[in-house]
C-alpha positions as a Markdown table, in Angstrom:
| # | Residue | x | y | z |
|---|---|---|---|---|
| 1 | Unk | 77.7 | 9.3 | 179.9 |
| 2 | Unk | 79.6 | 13.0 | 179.3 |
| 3 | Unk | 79.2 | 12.2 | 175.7 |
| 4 | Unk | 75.5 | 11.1 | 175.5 |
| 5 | Unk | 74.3 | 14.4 | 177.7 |
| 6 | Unk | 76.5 | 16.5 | 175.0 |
| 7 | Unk | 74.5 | 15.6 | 172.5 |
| 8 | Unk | 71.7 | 15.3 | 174.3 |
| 9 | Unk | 72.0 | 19.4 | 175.0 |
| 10 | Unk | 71.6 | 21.3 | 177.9 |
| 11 | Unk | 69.3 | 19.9 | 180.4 |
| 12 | Unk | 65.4 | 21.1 | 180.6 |
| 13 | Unk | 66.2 | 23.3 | 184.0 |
| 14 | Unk | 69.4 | 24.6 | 182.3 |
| 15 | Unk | 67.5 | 25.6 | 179.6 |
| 16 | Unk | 64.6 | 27.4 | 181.1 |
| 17 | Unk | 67.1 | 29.5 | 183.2 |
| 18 | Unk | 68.8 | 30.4 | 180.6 |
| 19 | Unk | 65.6 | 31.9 | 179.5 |
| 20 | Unk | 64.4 | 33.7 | 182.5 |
| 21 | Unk | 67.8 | 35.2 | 183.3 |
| 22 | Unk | 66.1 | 38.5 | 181.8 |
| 23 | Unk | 63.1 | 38.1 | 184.1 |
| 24 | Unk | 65.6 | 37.4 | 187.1 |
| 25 | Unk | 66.8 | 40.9 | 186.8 |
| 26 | Unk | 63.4 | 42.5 | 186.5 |
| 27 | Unk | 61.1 | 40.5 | 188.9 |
| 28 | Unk | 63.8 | 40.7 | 191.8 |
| 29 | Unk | 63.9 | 44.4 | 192.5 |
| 30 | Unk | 60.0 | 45.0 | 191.2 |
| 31 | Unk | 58.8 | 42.4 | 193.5 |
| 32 | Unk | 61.5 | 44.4 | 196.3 |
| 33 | Unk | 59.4 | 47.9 | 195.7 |
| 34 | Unk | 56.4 | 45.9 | 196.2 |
| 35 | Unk | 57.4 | 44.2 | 199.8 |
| 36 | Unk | 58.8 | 47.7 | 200.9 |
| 37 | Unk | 55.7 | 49.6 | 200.0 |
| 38 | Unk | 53.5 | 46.8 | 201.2 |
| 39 | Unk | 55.1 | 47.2 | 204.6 |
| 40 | Unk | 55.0 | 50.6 | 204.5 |
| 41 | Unk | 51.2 | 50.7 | 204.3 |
| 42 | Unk | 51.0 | 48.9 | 207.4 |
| 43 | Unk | 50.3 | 45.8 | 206.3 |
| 44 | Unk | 51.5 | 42.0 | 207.5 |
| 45 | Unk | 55.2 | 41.3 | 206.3 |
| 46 | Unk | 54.1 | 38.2 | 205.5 |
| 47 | Unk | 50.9 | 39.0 | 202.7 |
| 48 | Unk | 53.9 | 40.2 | 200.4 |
| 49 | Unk | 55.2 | 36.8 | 199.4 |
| 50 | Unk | 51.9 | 35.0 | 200.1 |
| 51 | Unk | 49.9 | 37.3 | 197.7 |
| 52 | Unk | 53.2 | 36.6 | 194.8 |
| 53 | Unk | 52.5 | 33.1 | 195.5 |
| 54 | Unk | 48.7 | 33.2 | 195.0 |
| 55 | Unk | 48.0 | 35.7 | 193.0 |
| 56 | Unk | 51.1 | 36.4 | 191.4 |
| 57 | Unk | 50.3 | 39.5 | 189.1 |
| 58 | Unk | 52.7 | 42.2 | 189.6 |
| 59 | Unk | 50.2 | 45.3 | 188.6 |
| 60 | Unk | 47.2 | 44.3 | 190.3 |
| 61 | Unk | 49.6 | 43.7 | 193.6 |
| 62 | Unk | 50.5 | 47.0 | 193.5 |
| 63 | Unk | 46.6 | 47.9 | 193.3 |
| 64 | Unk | 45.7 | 45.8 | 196.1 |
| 65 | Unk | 48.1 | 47.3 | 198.9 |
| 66 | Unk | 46.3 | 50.4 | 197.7 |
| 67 | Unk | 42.9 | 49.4 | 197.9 |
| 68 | Unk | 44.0 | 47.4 | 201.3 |
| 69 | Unk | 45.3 | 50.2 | 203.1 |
| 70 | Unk | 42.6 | 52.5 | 202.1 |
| 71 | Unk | 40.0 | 49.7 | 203.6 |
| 72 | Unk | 38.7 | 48.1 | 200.0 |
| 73 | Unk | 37.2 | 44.9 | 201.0 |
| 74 | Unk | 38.1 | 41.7 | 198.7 |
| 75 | Unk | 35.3 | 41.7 | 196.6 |
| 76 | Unk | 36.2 | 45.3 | 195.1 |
| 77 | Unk | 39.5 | 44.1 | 195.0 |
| 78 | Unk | 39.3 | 40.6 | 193.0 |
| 79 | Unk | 37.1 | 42.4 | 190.5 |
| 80 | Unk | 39.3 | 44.9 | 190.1 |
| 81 | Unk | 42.5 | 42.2 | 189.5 |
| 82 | Unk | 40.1 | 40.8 | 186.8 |
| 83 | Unk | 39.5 | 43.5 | 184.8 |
| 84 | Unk | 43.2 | 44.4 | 184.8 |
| 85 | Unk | 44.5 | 41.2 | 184.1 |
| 86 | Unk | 41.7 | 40.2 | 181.6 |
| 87 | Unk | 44.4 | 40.2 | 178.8 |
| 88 | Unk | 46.0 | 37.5 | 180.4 |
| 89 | Unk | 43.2 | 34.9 | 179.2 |
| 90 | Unk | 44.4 | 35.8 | 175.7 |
| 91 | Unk | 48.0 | 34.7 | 176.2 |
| 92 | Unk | 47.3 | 31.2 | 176.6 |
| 93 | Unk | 46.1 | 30.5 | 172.9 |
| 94 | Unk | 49.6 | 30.6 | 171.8 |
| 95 | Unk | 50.7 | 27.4 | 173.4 |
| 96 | Unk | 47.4 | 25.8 | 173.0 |
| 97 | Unk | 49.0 | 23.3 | 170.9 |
| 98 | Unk | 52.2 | 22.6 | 172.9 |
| 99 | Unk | 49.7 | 21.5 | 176.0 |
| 100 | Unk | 46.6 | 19.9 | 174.9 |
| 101 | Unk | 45.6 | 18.0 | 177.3 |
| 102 | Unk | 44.3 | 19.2 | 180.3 |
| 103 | Unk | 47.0 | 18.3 | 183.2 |
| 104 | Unk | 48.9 | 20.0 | 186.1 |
| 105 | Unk | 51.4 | 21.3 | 184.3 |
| 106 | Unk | 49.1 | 23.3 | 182.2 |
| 107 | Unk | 47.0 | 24.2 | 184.9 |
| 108 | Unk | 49.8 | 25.5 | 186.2 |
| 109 | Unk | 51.1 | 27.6 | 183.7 |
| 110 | Unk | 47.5 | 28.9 | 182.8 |
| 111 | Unk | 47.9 | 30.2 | 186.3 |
| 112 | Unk | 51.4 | 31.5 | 186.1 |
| 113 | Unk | 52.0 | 32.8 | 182.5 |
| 114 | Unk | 52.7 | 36.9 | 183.0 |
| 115 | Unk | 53.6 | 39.6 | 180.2 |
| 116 | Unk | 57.0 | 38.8 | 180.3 |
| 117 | Unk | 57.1 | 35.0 | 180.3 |
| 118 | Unk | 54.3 | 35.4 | 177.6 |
| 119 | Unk | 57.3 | 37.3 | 176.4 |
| 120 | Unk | 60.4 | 35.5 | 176.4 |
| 121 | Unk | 58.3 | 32.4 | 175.2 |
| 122 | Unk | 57.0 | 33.2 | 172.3 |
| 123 | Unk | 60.7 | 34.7 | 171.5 |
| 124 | Unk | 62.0 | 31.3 | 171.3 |
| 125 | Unk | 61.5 | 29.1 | 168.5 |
| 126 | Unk | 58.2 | 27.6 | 168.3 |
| 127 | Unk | 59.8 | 23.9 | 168.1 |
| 128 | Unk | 61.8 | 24.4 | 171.1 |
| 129 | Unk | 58.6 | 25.1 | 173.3 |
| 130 | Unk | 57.8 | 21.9 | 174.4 |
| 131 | Unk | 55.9 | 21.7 | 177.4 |
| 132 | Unk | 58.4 | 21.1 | 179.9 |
| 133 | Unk | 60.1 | 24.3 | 178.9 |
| 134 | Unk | 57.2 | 26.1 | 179.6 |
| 135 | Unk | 56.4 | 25.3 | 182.8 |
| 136 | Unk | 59.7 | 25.4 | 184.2 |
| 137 | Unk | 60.2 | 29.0 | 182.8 |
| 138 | Unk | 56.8 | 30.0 | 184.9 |
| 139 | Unk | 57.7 | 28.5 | 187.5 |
| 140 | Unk | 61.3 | 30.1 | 187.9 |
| 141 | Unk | 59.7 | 33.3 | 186.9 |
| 142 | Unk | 57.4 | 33.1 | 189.8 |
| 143 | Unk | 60.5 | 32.4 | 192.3 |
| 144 | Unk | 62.5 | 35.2 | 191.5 |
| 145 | Unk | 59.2 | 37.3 | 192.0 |
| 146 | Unk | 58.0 | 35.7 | 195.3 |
| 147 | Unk | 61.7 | 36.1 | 196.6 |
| 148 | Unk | 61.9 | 39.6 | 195.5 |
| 149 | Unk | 58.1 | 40.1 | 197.4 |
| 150 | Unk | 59.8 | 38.5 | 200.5 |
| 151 | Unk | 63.5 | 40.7 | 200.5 |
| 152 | Unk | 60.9 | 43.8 | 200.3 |
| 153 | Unk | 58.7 | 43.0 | 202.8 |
| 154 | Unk | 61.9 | 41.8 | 205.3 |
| 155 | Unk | 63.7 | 44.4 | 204.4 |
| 156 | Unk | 60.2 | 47.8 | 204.2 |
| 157 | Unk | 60.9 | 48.7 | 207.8 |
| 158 | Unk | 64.4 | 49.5 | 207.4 |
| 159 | Unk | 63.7 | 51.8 | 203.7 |
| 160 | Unk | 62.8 | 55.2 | 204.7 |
| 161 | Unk | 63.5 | 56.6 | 201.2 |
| 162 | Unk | 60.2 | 54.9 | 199.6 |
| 163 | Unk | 60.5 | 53.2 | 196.6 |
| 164 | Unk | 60.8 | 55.8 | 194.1 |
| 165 | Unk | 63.2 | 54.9 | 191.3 |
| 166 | Unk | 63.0 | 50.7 | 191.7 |
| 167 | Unk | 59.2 | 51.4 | 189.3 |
| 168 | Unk | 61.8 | 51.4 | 186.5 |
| 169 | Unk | 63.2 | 48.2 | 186.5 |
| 170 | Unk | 59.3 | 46.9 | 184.8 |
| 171 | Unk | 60.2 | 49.6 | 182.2 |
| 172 | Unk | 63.8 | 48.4 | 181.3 |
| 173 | Unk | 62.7 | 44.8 | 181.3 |
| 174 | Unk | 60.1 | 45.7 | 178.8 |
| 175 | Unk | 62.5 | 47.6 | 177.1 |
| 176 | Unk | 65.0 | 44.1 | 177.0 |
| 177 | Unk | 61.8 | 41.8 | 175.8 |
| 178 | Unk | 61.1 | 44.0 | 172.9 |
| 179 | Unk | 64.3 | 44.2 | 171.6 |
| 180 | Unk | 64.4 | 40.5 | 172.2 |
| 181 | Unk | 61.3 | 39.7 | 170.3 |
| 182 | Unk | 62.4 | 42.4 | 167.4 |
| 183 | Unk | 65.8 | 40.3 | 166.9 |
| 184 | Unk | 64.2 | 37.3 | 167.0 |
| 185 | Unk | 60.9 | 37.5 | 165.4 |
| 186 | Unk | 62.1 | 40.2 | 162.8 |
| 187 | Unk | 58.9 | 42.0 | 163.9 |
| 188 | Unk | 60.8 | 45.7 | 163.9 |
| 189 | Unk | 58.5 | 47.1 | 161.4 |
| 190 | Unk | 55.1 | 46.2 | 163.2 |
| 191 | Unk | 57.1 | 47.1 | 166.8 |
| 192 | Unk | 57.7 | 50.3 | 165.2 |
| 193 | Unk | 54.8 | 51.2 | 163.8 |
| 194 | Unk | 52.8 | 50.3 | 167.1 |
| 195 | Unk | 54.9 | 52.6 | 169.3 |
| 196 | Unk | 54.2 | 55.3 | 167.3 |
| 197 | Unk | 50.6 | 55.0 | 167.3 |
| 198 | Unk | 51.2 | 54.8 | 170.9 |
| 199 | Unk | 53.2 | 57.7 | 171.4 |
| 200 | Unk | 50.8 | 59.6 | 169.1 |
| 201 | Unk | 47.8 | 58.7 | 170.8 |
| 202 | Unk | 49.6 | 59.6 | 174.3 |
| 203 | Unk | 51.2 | 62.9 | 172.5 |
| 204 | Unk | 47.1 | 64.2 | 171.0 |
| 205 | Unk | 45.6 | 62.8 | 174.4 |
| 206 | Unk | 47.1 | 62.7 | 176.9 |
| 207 | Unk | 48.0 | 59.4 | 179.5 |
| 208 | Unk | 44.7 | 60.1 | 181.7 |
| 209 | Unk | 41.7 | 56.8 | 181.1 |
| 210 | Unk | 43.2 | 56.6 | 177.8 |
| 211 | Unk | 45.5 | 53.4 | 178.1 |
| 212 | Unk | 42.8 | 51.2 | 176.6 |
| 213 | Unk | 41.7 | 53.1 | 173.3 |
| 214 | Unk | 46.1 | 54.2 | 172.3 |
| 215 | Unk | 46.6 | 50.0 | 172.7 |
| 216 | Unk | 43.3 | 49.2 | 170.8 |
| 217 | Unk | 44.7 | 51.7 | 167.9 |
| 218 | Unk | 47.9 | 50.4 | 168.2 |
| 219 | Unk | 47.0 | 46.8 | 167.8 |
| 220 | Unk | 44.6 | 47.7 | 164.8 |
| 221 | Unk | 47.8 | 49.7 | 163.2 |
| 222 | Unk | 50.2 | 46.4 | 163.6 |
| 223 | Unk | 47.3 | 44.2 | 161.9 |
| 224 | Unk | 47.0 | 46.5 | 159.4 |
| 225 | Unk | 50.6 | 46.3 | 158.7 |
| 226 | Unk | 51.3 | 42.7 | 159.1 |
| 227 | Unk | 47.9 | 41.9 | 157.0 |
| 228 | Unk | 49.2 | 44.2 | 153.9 |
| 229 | Unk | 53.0 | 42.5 | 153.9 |
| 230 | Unk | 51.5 | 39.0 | 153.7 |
| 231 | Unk | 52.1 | 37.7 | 156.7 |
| 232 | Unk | 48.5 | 37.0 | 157.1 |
């Protein structure tokens, strides 16, 4: 039996931890800022955790203890979670493939697939995403994120220092994907080229309304790149 599971490799769980160990250390203590300032906007302990496990969306979270402390009503709110996580609906081509069939597990993951498991996905070699591995890194994604939502929220009334500093950690585990996807993908050129469009655009004008048009130009720059090396 020790034997057969050698070569057999690591088992599917094993592997899709292995995976999300860098989302671990950057969901935990994001999803901590969020349950201590969640608390400290006087709302229910308990919405922290439940809102990671139904709506699960780190940025528009953030938003909607915002808009929820300042009275916003839900309708304001879900349209405006839409219109920041429209992006999202374009992940999902990429493993179009890997789940054709409509089925739990990929209703599942159509729910649950963020920036960074979007991320650490399409890092991996595209025969080693089979759809096991997929779901399984979502899904473990998702737990560290509703347990770091819950230790914030259990833990808001005792912070009386805010949560300035913990923003970071989102920044750093950016930070780790990138250099994750440049060593494996070999995409250092078109990652280099699209930060500094982005830091141009942010340099000439500024970081107010202006997210939307520096990634547009961005993106356009990377194409442009990718289309005249041939890898088009």
């Amino acid at each position: 039996m020790t034997d057969l599971a050698i070569a057999q490799g690591p088992s599917p769980w094993r592997r899709a931890f292995v995976l999300s160990l860098p989302i671990l250390a950057g969901y935990v203590p994001i999803g901590i800022a969020f349950g201590v300032l969640w608390v400290q906007q006087g709302l229910d302990p308990l919405g922290a955790p439940l809102l990671g496990v139904v709506v699960y969306a780190g940025a528009a979270q953030f938003m909607a203890a915002g808009m929820l402390a300042a009275g916003q009503g839900p309708l304001e709110i879900a349209l405006a979670t839409l219109v920041l996580n429209a992006r999202h609906a374009v992940y999902g081509l990429a493993f179009l493939e890997r789940l054709p069939r409509w089925s739990a597990a990929k209703a599942y993951f159509a729910f649950a697939l963020t920036d960074e498991t979007y991320a650490v996905l399409t890092a991996t070699p595209a025969a080693e995403r089979d759809p096991g591995l997929l779901w399984r890194v979502a899904l473990l994604n998702q737990g560290y994120w509703v347990a770091g939502c819950a230790i914030g929220a259990a833990a808001g009334g005792l912070v009386s220092g805010g949560t300035q500093g913990l923003d970071f950690a989102l920044t750093a585990l950016f930070i780790v994907l990138l250099l994750e996807q440049v060593r494996s993908l070999r995409k250092g050129v078109a990652a280099a080229v699209g930060g500094a469009v982005a830091l141009a655009g942010v340099l000439v004008f500024g970081t107010a309304n202006t997210l939307l048009p520096v990634l547009a130009a961005a993106l356009a720059a990377v194409a442009l790149v990718d289309r005249r090396s041939g890898a088009w």
